[in-house]
TORPA-4810 file (N, C-alpha, C, O; in nm, 3 decimals):
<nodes>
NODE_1_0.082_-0.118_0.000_0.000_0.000_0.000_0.087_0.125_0.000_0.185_0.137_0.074_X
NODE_2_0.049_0.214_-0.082_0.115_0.335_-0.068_0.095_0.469_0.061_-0.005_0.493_0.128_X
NODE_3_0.147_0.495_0.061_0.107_0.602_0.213_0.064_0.749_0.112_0.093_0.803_0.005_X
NODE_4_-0.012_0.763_0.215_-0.053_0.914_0.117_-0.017_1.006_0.160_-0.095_1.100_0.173_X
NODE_5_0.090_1.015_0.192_0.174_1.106_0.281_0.300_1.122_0.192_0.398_1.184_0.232_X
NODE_6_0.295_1.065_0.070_0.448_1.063_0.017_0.503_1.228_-0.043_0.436_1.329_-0.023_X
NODE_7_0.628_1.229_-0.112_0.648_1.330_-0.109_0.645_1.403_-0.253_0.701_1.506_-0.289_X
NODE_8_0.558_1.311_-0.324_0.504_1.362_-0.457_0.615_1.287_-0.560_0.573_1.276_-0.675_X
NODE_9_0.718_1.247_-0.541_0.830_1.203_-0.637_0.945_1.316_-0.679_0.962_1.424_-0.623_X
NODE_10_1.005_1.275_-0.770_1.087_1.385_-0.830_1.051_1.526_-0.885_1.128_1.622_-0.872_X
NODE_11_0.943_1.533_-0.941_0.842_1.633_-1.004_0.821_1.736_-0.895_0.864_1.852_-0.900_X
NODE_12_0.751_1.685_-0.797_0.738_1.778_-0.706_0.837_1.846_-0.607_0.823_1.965_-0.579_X
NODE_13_0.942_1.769_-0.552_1.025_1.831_-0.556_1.112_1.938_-0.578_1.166_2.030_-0.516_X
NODE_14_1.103_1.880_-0.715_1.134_2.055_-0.820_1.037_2.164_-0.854_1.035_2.274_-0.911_X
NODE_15_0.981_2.103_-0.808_0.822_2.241_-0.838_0.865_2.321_-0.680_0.848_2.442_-0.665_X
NODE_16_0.920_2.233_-0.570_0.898_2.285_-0.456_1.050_2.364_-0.454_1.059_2.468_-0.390_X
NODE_17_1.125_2.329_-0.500_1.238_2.441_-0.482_1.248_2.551_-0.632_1.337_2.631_-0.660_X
NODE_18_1.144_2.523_-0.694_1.177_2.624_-0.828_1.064_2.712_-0.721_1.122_2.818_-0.700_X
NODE_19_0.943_2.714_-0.653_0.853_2.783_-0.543_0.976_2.829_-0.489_1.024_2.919_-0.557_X
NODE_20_1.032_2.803_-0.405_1.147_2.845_-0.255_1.244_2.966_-0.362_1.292_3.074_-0.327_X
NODE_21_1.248_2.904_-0.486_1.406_3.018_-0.566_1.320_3.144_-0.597_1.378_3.253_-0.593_X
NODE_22_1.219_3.143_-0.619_1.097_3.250_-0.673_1.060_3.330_-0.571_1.059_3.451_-0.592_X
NODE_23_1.016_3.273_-0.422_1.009_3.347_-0.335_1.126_3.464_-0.319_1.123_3.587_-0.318_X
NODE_24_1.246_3.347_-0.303_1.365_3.413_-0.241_1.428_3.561_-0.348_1.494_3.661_-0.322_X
NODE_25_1.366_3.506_-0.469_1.463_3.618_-0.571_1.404_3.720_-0.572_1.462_3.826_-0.595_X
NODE_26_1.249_3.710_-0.544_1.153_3.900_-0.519_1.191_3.942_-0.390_1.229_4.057_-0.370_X
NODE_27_1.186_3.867_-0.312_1.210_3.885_-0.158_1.345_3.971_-0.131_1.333_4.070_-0.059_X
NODE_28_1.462_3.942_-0.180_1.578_3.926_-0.188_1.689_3.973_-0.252_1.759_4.062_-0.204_X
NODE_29_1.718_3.898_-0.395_1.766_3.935_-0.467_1.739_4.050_-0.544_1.827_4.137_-0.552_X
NODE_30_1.605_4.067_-0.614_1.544_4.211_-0.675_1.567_4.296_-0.605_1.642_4.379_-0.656_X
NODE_31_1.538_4.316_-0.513_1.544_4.481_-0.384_1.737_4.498_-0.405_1.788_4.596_-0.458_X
NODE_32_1.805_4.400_-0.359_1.933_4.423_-0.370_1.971_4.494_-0.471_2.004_4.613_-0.468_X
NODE_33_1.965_4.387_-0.608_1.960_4.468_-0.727_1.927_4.643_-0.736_1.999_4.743_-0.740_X
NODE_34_1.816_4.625_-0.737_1.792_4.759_-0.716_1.852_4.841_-0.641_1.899_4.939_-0.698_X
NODE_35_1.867_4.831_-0.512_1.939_4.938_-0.455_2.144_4.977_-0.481_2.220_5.069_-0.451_X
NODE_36_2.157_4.835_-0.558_2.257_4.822_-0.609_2.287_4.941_-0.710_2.386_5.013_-0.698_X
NODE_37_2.182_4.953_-0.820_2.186_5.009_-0.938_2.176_5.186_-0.857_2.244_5.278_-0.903_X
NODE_38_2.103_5.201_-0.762_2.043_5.318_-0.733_2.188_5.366_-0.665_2.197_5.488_-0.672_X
NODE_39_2.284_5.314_-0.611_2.450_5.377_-0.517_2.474_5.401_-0.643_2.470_5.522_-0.668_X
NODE_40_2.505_5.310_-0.767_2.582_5.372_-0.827_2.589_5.441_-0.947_2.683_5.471_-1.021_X
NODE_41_2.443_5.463_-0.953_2.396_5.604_-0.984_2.464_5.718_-0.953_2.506_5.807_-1.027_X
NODE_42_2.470_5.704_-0.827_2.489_5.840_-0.734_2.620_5.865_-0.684_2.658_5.965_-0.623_X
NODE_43_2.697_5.747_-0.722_2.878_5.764_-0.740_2.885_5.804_-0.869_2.971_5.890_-0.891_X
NODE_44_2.794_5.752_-0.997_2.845_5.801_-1.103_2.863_5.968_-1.123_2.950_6.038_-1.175_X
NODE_45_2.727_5.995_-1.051_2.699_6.191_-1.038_2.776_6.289_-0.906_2.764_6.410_-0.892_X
NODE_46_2.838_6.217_-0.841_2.916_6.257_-0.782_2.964_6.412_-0.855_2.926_6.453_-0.965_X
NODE_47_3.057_6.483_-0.760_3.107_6.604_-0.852_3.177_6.639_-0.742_3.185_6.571_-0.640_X
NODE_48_3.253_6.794_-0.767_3.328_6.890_-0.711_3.206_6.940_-0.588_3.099_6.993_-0.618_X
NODE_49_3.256_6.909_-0.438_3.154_7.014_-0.333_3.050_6.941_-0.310_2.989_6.984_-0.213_X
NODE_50_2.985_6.812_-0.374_2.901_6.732_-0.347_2.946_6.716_-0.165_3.065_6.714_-0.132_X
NODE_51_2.867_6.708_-0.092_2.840_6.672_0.089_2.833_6.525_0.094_2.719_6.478_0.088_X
NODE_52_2.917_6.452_0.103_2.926_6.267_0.114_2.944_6.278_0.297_2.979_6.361_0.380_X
NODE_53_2.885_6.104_0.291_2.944_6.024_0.410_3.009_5.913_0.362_2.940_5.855_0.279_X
NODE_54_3.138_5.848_0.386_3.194_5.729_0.357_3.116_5.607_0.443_3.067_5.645_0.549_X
NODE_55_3.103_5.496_0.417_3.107_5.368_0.448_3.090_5.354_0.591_2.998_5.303_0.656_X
NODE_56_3.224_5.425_0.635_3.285_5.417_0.753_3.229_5.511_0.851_3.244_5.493_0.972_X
NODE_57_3.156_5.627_0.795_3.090_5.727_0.871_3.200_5.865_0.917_3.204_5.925_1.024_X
NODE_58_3.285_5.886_0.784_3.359_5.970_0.776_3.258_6.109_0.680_3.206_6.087_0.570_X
NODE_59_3.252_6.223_0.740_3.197_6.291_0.697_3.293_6.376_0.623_3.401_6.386_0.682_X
NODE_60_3.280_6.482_0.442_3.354_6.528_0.411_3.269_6.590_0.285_3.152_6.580_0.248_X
NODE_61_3.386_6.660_0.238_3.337_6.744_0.071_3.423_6.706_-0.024_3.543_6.731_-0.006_X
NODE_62_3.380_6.638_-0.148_3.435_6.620_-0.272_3.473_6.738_-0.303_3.405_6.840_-0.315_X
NODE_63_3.669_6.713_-0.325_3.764_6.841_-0.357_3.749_6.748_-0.520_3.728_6.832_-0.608_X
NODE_64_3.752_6.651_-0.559_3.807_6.600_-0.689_3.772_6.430_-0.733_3.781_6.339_-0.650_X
NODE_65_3.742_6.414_-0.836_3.679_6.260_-0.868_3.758_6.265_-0.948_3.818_6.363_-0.991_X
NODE_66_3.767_6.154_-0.976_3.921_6.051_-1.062_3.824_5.955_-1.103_3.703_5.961_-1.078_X
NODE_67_3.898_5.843_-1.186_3.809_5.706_-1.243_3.778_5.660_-1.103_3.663_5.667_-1.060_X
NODE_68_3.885_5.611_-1.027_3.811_5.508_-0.902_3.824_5.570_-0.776_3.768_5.516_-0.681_X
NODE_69_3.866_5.639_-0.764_3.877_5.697_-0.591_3.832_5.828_-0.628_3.838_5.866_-0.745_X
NODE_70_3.774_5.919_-0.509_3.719_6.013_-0.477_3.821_6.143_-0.399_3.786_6.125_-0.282_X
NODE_71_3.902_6.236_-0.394_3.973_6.299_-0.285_3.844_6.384_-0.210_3.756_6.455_-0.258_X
NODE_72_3.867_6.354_-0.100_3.730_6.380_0.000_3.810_6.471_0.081_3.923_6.434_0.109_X
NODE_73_3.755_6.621_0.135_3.778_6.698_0.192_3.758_6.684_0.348_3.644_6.725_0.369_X
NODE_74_3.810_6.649_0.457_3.703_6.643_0.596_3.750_6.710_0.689_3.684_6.706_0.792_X
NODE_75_3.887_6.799_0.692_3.886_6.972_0.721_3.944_7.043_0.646_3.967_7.036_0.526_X
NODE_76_3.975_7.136_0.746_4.070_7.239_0.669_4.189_7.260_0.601_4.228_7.363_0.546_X
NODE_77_4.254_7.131_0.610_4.371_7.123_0.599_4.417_6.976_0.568_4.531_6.930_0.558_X
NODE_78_4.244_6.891_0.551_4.300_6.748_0.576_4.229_6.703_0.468_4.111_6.737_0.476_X
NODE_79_4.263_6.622_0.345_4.233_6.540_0.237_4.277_6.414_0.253_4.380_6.369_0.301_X
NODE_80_4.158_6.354_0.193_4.173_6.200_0.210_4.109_6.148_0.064_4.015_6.193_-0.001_X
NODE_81_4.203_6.029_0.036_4.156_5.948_-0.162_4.119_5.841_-0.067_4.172_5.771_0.020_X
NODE_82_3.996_5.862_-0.125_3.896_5.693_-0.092_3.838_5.658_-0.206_3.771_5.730_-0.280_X
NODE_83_3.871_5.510_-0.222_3.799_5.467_-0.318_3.591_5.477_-0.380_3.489_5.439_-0.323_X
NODE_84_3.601_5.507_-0.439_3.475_5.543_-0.488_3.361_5.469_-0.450_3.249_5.519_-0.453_X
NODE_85_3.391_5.307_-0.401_3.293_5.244_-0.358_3.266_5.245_-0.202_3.181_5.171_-0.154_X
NODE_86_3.327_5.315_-0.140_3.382_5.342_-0.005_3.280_5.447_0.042_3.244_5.452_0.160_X
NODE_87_3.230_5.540_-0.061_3.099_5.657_-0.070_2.948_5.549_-0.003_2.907_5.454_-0.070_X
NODE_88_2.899_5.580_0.105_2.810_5.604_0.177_2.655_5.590_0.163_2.565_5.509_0.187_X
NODE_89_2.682_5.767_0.088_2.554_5.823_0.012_2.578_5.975_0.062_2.683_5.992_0.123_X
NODE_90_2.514_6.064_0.049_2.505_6.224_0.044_2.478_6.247_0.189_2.460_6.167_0.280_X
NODE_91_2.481_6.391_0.184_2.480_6.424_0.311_2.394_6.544_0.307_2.451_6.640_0.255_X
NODE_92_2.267_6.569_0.350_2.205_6.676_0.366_2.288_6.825_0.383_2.407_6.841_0.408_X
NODE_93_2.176_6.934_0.357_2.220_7.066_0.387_2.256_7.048_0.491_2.374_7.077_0.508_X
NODE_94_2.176_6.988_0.620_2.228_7.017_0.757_2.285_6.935_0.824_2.279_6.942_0.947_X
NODE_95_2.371_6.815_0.747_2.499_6.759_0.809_2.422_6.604_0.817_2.470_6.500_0.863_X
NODE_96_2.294_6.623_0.762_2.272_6.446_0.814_2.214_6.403_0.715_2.135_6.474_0.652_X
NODE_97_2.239_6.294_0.684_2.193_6.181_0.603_2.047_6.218_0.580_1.963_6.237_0.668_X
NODE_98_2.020_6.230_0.375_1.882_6.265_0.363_1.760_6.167_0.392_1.748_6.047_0.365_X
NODE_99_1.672_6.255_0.456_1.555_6.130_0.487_1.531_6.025_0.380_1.550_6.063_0.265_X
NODE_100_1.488_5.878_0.399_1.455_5.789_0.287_1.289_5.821_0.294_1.247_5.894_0.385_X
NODE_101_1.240_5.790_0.241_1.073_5.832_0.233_1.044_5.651_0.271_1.111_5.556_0.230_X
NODE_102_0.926_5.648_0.358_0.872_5.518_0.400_0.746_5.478_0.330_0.641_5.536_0.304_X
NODE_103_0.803_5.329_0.301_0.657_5.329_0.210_0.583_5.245_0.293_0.467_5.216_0.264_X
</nodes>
């Protein structure tokens, strides 16, 4: 007698992890993507005087962009070359990170 409890065979199986890869890739992978594409956007537009935060939570002003590193201003007297992927995101008029809007 067969139990009717079985686990569908090979077929189902794969129906059940091609389900689990589908969940995981909207869930998951897409949003990444996306926010992937959306940083480096915003390294590409970078410029002279742009207001950054690094990675690291180094606050400063783009003196100069190059192909891969950034020279980041963070006083008066003090320049620092960080690599371009090392950029954060922007930094508001008033020193803080711009609001994200909540959806």
């Amino acid at each position: 007698m067969e139990s009717a409890a079985g686990g569908g065979g090979p077929l189902g199986m794969m129906m059940m992890f091609a389900l689990i890869f589908g969940v995981f890739y909207f869930l998951v992978i897409m949003p990444a993507k996306k926010q992937q594409k959306k940083k480096e956007a915003m390294i590409g537009a970078l410029k002279k005087g742009d207001k950054v935060v690094t990675s690291g939570g180094i606050f400063g002003t783009v003196s100069a962009v190059e192909e891969q590193t950034v020279l980041l201003k963070i006083s008066e007297n003090t320049k620092i070359r960080i690599s371009k992927s090392a950029i954060g995101g922007p930094v508001g008029a008033d020193g803080a990170p711009p609001e994200s809007p909540q959806k």
